[in-house]
mmCIF file of the N, C-alpha and C atoms, coordinates in Angstrom:
data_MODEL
# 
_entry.id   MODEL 
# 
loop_
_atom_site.group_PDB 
_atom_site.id 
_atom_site.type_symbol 
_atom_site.label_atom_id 
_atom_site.label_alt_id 
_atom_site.label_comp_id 
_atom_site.label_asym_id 
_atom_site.label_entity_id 
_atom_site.label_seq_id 
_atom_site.pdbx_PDB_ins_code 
_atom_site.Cartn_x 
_atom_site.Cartn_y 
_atom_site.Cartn_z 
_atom_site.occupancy 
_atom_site.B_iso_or_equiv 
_atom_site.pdbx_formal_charge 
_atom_site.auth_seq_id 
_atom_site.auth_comp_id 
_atom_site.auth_asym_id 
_atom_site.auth_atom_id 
_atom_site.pdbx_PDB_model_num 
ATOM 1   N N  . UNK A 1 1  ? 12.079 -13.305 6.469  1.00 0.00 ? 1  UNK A N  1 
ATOM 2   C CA . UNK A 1 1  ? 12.076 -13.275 7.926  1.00 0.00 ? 1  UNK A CA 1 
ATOM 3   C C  . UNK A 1 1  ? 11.643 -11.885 8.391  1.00 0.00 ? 1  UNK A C  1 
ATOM 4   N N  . UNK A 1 2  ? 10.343 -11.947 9.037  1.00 0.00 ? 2  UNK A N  1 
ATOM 5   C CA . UNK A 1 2  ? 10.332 -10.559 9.674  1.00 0.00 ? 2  UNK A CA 1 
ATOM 6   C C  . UNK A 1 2  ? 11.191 -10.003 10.772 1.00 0.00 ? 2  UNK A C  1 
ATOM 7   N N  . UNK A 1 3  ? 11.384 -8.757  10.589 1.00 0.00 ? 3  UNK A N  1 
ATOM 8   C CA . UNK A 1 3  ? 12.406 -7.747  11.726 1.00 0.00 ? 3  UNK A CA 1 
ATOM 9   C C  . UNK A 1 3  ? 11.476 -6.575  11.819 1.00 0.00 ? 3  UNK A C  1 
ATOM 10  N N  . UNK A 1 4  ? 11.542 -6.199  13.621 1.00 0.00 ? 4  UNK A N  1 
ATOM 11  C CA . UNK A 1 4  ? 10.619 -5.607  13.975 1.00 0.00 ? 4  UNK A CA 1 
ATOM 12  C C  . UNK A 1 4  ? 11.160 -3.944  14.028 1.00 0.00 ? 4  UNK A C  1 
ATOM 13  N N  . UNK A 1 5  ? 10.867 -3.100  13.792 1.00 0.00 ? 5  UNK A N  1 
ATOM 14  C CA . UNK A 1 5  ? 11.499 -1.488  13.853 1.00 0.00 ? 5  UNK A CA 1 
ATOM 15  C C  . UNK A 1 5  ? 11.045 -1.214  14.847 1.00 0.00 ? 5  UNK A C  1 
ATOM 16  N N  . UNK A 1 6  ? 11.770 -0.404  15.681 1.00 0.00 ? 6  UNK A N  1 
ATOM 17  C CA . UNK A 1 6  ? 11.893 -0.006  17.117 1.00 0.00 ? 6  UNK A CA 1 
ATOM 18  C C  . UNK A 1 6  ? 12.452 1.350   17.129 1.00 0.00 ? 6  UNK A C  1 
ATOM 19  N N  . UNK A 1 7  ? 11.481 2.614   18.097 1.00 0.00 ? 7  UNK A N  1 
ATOM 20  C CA . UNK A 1 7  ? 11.879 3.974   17.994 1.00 0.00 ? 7  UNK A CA 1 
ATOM 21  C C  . UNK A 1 7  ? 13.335 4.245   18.716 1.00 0.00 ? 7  UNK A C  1 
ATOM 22  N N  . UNK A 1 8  ? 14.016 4.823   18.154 1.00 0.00 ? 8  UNK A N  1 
ATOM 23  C CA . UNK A 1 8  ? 15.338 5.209   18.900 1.00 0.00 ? 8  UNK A CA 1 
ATOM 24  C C  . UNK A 1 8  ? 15.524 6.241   20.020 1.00 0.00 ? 8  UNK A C  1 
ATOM 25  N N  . UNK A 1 9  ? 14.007 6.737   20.164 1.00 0.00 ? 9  UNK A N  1 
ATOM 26  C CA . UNK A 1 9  ? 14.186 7.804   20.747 1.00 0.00 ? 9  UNK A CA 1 
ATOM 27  C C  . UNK A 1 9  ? 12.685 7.972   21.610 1.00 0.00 ? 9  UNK A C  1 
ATOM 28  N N  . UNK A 1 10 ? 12.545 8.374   22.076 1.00 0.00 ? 10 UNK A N  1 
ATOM 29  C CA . UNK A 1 10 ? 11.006 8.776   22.896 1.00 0.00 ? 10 UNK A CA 1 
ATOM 30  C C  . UNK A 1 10 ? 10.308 10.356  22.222 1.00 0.00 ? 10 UNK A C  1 
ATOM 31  N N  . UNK A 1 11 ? 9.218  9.999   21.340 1.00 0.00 ? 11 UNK A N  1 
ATOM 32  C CA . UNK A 1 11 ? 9.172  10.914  20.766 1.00 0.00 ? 11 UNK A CA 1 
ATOM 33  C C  . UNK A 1 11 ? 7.238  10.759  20.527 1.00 0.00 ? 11 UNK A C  1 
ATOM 34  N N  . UNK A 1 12 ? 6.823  11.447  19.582 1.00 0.00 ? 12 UNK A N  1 
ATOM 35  C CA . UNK A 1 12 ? 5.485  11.360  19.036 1.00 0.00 ? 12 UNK A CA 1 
ATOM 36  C C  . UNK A 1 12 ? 5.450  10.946  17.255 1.00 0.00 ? 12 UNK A C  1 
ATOM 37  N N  . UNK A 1 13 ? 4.719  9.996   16.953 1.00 0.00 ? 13 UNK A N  1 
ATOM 38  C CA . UNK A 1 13 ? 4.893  9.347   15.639 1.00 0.00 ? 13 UNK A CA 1 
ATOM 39  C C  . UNK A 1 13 ? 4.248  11.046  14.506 1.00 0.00 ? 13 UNK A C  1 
ATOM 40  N N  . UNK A 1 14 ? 4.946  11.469  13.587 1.00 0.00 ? 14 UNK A N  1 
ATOM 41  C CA . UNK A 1 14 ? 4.860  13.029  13.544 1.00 0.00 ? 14 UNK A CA 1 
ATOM 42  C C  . UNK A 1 14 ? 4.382  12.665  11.943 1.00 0.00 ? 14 UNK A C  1 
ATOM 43  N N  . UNK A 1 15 ? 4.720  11.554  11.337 1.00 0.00 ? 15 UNK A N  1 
ATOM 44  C CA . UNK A 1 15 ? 4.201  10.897  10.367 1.00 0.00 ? 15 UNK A CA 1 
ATOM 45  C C  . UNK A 1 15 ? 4.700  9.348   9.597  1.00 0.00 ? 15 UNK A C  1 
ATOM 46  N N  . UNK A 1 16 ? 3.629  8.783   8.953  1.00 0.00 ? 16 UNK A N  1 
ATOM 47  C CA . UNK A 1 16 ? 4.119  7.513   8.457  1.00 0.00 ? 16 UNK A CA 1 
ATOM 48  C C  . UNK A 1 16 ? 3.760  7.439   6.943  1.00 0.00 ? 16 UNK A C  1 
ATOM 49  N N  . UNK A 1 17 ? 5.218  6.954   6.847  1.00 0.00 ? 17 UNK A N  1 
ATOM 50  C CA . UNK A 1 17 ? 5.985  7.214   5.147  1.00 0.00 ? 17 UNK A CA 1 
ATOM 51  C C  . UNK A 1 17 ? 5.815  5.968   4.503  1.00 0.00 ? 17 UNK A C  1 
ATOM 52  N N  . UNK A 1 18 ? 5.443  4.836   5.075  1.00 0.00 ? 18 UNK A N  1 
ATOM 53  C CA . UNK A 1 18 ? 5.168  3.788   4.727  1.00 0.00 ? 18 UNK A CA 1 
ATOM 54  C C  . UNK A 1 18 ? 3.966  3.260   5.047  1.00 0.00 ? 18 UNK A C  1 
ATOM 55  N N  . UNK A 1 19 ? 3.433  2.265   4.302  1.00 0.00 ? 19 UNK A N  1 
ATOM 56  C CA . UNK A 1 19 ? 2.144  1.718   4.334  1.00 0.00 ? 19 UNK A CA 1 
ATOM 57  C C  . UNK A 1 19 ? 2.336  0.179   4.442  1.00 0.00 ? 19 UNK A C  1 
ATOM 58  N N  . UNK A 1 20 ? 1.600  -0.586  4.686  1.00 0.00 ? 20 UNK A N  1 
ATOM 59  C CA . UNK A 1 20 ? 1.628  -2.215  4.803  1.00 0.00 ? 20 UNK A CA 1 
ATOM 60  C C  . UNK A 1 20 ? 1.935  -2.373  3.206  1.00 0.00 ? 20 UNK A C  1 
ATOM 61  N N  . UNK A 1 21 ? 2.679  -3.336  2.437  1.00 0.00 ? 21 UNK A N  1 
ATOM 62  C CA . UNK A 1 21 ? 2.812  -3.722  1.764  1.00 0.00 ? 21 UNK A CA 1 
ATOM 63  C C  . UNK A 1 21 ? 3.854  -3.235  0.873  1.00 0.00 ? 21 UNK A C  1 
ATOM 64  N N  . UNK A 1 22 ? 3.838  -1.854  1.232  1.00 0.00 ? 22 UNK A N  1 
ATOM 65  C CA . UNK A 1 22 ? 4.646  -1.069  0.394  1.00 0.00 ? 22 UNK A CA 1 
ATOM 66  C C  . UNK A 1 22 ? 6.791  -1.533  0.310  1.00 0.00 ? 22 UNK A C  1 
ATOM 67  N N  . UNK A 1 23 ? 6.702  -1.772  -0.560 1.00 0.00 ? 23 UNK A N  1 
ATOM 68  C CA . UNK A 1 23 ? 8.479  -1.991  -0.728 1.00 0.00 ? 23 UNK A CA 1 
ATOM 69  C C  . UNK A 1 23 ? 9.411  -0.958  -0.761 1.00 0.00 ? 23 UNK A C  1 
ATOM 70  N N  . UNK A 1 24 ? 10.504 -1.156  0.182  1.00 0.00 ? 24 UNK A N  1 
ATOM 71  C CA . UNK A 1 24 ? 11.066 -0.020  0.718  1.00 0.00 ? 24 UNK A CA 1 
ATOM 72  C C  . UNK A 1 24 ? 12.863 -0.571  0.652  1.00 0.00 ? 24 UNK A C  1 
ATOM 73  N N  . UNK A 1 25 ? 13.639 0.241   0.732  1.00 0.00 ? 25 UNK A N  1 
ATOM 74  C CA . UNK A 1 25 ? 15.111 0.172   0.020  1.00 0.00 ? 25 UNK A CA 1 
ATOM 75  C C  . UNK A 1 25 ? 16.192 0.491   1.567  1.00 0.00 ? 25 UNK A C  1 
ATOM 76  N N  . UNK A 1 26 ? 16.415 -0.473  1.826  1.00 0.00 ? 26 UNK A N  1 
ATOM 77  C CA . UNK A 1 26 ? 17.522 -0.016  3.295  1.00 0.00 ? 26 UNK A CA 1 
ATOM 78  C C  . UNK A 1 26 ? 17.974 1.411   3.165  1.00 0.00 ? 26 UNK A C  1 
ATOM 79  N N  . UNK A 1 27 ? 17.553 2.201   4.459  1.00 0.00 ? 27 UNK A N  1 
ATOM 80  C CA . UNK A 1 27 ? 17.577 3.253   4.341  1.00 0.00 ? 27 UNK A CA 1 
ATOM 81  C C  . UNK A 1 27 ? 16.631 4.372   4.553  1.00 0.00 ? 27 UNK A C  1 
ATOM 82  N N  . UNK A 1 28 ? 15.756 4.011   3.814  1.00 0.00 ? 28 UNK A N  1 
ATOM 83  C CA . UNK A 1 28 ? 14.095 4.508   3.478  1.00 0.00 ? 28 UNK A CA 1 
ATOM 84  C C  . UNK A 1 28 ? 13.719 4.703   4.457  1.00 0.00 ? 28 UNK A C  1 
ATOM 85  N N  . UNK A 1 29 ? 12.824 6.039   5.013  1.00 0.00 ? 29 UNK A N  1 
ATOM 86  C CA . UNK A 1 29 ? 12.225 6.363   5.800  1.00 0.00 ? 29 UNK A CA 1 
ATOM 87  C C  . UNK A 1 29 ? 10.966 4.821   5.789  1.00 0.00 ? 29 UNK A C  1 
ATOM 88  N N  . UNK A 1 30 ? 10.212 4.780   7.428  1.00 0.00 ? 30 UNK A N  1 
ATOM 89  C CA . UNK A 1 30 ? 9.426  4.177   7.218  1.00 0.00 ? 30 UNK A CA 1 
ATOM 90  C C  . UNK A 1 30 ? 8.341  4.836   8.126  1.00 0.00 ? 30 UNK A C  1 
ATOM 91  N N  . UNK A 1 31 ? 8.727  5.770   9.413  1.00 0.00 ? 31 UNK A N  1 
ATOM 92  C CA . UNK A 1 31 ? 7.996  6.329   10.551 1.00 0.00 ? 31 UNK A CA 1 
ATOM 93  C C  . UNK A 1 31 ? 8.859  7.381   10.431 1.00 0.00 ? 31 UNK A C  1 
ATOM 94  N N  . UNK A 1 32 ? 8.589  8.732   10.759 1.00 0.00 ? 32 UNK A N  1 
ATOM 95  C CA . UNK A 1 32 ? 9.231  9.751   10.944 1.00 0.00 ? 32 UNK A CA 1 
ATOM 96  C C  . UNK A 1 32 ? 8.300  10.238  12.642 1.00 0.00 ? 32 UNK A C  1 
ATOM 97  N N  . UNK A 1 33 ? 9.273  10.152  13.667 1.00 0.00 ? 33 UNK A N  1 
ATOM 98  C CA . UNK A 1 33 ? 9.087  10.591  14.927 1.00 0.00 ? 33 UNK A CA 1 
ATOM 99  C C  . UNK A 1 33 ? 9.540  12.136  15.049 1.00 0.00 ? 33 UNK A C  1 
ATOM 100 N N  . UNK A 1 34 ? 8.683  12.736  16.206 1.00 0.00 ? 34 UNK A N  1 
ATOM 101 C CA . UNK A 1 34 ? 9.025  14.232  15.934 1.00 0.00 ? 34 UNK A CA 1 
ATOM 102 C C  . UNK A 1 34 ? 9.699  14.454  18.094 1.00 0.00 ? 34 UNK A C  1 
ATOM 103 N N  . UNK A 1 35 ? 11.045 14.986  18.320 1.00 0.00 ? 35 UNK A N  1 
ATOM 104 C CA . UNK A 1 35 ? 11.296 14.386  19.734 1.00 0.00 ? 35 UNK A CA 1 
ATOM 105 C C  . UNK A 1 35 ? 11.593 16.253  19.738 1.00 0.00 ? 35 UNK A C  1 
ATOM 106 N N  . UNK A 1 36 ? 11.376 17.328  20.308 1.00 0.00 ? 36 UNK A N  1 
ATOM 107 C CA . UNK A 1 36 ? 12.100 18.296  20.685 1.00 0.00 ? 36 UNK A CA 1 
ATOM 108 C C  . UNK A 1 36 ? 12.389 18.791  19.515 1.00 0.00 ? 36 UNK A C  1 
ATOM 109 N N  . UNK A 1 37 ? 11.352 19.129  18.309 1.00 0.00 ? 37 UNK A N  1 
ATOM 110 C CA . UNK A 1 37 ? 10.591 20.004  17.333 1.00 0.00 ? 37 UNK A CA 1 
ATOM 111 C C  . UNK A 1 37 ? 11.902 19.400  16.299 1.00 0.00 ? 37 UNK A C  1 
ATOM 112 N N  . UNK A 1 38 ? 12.480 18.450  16.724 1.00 0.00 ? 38 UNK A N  1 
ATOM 113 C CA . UNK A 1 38 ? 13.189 17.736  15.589 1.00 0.00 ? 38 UNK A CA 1 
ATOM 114 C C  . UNK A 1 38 ? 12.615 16.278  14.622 1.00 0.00 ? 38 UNK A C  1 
ATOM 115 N N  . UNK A 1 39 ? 12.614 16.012  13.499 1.00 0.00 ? 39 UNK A N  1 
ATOM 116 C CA . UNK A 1 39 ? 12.530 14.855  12.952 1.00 0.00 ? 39 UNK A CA 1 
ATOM 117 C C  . UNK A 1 39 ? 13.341 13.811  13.001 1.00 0.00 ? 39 UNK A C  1 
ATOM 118 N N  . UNK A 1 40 ? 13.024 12.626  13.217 1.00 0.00 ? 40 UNK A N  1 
ATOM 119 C CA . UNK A 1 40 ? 13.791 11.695  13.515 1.00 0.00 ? 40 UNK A CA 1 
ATOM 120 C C  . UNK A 1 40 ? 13.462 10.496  12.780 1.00 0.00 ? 40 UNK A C  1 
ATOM 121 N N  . UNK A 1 41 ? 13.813 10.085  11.748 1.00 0.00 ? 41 UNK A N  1 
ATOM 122 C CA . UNK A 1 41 ? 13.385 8.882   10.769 1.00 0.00 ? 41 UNK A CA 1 
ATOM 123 C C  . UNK A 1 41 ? 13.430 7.584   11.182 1.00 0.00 ? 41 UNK A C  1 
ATOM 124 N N  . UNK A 1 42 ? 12.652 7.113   11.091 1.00 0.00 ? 42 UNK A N  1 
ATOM 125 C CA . UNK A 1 42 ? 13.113 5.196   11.713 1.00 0.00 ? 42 UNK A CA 1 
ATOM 126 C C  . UNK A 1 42 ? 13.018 4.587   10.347 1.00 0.00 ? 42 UNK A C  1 
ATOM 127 N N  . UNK A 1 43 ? 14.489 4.059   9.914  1.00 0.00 ? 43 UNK A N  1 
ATOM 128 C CA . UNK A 1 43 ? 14.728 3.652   8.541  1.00 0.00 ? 43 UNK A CA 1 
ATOM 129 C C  . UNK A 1 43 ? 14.719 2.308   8.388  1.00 0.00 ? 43 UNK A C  1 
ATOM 130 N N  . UNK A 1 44 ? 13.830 1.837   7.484  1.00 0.00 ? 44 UNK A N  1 
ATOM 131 C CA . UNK A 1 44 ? 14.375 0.425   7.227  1.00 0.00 ? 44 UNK A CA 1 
ATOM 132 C C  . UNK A 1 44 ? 15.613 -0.147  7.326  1.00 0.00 ? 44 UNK A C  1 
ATOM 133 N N  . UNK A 1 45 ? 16.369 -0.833  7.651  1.00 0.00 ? 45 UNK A N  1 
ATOM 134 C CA . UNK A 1 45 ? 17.476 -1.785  8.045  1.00 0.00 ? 45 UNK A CA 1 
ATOM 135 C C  . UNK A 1 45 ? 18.257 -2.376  6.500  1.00 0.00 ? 45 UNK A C  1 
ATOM 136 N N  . UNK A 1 46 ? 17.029 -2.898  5.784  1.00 0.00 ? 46 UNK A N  1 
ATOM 137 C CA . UNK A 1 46 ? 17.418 -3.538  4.872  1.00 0.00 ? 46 UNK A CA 1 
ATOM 138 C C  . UNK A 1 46 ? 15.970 -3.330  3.636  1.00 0.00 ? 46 UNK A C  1 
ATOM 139 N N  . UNK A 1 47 ? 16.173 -3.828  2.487  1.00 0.00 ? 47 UNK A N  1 
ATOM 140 C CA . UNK A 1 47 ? 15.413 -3.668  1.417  1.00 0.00 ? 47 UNK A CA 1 
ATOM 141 C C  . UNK A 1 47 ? 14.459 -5.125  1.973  1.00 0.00 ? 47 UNK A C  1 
ATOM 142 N N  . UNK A 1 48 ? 12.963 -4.506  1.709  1.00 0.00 ? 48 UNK A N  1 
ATOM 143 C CA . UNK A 1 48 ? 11.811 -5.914  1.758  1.00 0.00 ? 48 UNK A CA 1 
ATOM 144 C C  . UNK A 1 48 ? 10.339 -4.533  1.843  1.00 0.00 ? 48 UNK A C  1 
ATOM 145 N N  . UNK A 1 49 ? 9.160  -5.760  2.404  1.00 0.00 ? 49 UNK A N  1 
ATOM 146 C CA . UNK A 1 49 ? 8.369  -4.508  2.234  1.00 0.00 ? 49 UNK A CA 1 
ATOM 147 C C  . UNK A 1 49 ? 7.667  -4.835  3.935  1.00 0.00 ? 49 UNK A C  1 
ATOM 148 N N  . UNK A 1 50 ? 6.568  -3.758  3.858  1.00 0.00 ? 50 UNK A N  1 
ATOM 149 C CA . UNK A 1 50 ? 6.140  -3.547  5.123  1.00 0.00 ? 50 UNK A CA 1 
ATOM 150 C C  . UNK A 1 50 ? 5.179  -4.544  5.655  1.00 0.00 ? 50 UNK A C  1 
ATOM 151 N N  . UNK A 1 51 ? 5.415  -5.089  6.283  1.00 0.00 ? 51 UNK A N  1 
ATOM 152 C CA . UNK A 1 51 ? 4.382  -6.036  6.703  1.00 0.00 ? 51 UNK A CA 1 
ATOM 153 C C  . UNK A 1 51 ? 3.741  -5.492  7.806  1.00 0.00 ? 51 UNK A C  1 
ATOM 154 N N  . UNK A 1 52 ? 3.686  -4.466  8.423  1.00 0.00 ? 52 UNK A N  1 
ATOM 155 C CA . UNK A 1 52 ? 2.548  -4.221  9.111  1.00 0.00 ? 52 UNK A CA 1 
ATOM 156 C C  . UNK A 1 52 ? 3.161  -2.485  9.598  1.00 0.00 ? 52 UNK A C  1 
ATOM 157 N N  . UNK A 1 53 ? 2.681  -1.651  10.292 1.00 0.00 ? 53 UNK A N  1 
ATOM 158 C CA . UNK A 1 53 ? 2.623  -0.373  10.908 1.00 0.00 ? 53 UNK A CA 1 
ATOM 159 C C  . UNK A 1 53 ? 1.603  -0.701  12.411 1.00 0.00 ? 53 UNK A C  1 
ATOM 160 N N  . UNK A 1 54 ? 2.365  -0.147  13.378 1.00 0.00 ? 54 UNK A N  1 
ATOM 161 C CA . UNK A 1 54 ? 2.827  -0.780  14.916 1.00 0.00 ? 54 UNK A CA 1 
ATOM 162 C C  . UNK A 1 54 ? 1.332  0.781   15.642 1.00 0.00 ? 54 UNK A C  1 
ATOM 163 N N  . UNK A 1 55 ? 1.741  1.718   14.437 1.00 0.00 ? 55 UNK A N  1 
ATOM 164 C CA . UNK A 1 55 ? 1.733  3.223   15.371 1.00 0.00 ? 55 UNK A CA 1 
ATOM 165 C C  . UNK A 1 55 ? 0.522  3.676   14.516 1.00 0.00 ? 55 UNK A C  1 
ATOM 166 N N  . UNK A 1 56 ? 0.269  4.853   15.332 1.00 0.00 ? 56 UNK A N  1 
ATOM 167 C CA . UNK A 1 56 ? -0.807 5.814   14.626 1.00 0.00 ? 56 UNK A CA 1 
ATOM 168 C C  . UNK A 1 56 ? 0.018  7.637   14.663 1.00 0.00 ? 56 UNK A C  1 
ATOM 169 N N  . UNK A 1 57 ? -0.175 8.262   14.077 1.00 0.00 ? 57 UNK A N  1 
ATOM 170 C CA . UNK A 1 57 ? -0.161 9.415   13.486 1.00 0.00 ? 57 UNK A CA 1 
ATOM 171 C C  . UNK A 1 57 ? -0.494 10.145  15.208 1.00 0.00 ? 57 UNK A C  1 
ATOM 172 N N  . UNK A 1 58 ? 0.324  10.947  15.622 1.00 0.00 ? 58 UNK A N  1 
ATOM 173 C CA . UNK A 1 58 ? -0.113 11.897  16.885 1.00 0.00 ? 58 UNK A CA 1 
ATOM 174 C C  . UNK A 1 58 ? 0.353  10.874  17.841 1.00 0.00 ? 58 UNK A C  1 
ATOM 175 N N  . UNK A 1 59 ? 0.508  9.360   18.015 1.00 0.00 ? 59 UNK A N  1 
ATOM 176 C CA . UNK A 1 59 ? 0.982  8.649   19.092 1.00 0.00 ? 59 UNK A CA 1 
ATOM 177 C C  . UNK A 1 59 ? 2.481  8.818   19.575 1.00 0.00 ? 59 UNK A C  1 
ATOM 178 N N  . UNK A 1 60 ? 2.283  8.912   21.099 1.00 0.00 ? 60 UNK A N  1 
ATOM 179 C CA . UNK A 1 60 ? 3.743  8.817   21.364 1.00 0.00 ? 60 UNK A CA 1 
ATOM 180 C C  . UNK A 1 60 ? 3.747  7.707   21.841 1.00 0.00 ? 60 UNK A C  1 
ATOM 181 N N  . UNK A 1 61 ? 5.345  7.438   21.148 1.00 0.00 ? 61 UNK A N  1 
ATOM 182 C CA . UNK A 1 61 ? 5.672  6.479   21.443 1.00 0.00 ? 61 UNK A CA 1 
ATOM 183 C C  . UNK A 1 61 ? 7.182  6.716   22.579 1.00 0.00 ? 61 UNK A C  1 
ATOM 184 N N  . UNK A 1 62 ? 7.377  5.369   23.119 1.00 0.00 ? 62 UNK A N  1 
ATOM 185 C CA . UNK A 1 62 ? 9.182  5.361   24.231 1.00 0.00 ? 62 UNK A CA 1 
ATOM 186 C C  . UNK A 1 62 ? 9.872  4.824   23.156 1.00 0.00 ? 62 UNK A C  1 
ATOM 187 N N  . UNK A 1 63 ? 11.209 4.904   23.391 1.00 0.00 ? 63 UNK A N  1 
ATOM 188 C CA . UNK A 1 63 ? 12.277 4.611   22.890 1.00 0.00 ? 63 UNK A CA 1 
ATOM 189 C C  . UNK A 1 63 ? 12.487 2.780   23.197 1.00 0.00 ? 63 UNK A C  1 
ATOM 190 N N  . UNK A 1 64 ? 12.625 1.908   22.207 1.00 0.00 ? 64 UNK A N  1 
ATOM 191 C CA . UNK A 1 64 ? 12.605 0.659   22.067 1.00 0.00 ? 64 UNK A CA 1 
ATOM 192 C C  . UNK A 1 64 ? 10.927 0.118   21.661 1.00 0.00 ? 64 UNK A C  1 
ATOM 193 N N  . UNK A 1 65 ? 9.939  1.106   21.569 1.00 0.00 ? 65 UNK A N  1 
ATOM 194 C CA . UNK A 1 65 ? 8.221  0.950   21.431 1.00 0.00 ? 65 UNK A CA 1 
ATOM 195 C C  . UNK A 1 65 ? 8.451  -0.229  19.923 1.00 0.00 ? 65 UNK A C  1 
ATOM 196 N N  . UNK A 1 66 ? 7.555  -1.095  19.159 1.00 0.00 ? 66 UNK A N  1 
ATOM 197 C CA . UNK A 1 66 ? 7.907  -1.463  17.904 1.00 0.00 ? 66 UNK A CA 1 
ATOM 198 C C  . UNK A 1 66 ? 6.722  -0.432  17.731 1.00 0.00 ? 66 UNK A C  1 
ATOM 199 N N  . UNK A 1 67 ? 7.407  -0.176  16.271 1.00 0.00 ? 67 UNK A N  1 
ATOM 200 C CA . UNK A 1 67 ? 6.704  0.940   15.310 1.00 0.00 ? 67 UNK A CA 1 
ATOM 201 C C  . UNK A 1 67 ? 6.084  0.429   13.921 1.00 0.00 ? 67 UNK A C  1 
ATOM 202 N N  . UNK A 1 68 ? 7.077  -0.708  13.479 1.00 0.00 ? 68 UNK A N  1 
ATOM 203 C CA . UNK A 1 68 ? 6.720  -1.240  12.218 1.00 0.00 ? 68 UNK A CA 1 
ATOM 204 C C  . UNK A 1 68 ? 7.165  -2.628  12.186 1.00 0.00 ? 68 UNK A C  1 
ATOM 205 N N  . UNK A 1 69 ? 6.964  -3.476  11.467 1.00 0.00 ? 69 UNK A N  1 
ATOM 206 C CA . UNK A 1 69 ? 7.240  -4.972  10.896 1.00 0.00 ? 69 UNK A CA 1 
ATOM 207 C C  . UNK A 1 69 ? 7.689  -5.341  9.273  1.00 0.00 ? 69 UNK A C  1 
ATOM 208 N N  . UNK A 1 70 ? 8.859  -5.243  9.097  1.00 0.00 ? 70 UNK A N  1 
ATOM 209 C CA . UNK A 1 70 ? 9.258  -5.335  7.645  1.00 0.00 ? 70 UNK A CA 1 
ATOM 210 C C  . UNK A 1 70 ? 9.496  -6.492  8.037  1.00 0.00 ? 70 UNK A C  1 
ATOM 211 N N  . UNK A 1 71 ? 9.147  -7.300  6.110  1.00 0.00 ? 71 UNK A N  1 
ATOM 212 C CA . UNK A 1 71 ? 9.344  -8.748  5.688  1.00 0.00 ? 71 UNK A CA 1 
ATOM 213 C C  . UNK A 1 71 ? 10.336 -8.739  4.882  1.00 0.00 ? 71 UNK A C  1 
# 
């Protein structure tokens, strides 16, 4: 079942740690947002892999934006 990742915060996507396909472990970074020269990780929920990336590198995103699609 896909579940969609959503930024917690209003920030700029500062880098992405995950790739489409890639299998990732609840927990796991998947987007790292950068809000007020801080890092802010948007972690997988649960173990599966990436079914898609929402964002680009330098984009800001709002807080609730989807960022990623794990399967």
């Amino acid at each position: 079942m896909a579940e969609e990742l959503k930024a917690h915060i209003t920030g700029v996507v500062f880098q992405i740690a995950a790739k489409p396909g890639d299998r990732v472990a609840a927990g796991d970074a998947v987007i790292i947002l950068e809000s007020m020269k801080m890092e802010i990780p948007v972690e997988a929920p649960r173990a599966g892999a990436v079914k898609a990336i929402k964002v680009h590198e330098g984009q800001t995103v709002q807080e609730g934006d989807v960022v990623a699609v794990l399967e």
